[in-house]
N, C-alpha and C positions, 0 to 999 in steps of 0.2 A: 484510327480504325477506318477511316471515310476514306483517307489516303493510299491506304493497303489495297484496297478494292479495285479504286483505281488503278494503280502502281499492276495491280495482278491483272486489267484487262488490257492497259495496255503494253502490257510485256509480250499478252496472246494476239494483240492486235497488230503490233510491231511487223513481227515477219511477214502475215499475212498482206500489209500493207505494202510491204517491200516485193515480196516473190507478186503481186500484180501491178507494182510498176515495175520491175524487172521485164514483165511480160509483154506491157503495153509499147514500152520504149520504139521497137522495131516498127509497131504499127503508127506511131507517134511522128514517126521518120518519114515511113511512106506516104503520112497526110500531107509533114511541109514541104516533102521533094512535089508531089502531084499540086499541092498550091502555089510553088515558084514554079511551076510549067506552065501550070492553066490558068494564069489569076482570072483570065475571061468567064470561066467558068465558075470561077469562087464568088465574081461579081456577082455573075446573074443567081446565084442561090440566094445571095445576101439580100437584091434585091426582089426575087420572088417570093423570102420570107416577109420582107417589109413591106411589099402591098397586100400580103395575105392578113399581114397585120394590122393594115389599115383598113382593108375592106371587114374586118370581124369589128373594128373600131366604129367605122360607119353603120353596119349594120344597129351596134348598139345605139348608137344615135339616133339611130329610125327606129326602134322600137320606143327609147325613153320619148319624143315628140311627139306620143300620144299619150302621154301624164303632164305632158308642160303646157301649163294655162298662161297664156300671155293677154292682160287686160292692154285693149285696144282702143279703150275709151278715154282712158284718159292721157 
């Protein structure tokens, strides 16, 4: 019975699945033609994600350095 349930959602999942990558395909195209034209431009997204990333990284570091006790006496 646990099987049926499944089997039934995803038979309604199926086509939905397919009619939106049916739909996506075109716009899927126009990302890799615009990425082999521009890589200059793909670079610098990749890297203005990755220091956005690191600067929310630092930030956290500067906030946990005022929970961390470092004994300096001994």
């Amino acid at each position: 019975m646990k099987w049926n349930k499944f089997d039934d959602i995803m038979a309604k999942a199926k086509p939905i699945a397919t009619s939106a990558i049916e739909k996506s395909k075109p716009y899927a195209s126009q990302a890799w033609s615009y990425a082999k034209e521009n890589p200059g431009d793909i670079l610098l997204g990749l890297i203005t994600f990755s220091a956005m990333d690191i600067a929310d990284s630092l930030d956290e570091i500067e906030e946990m350095d005022g929970f961390l006790y470092i004994d300096t006496d001994s």
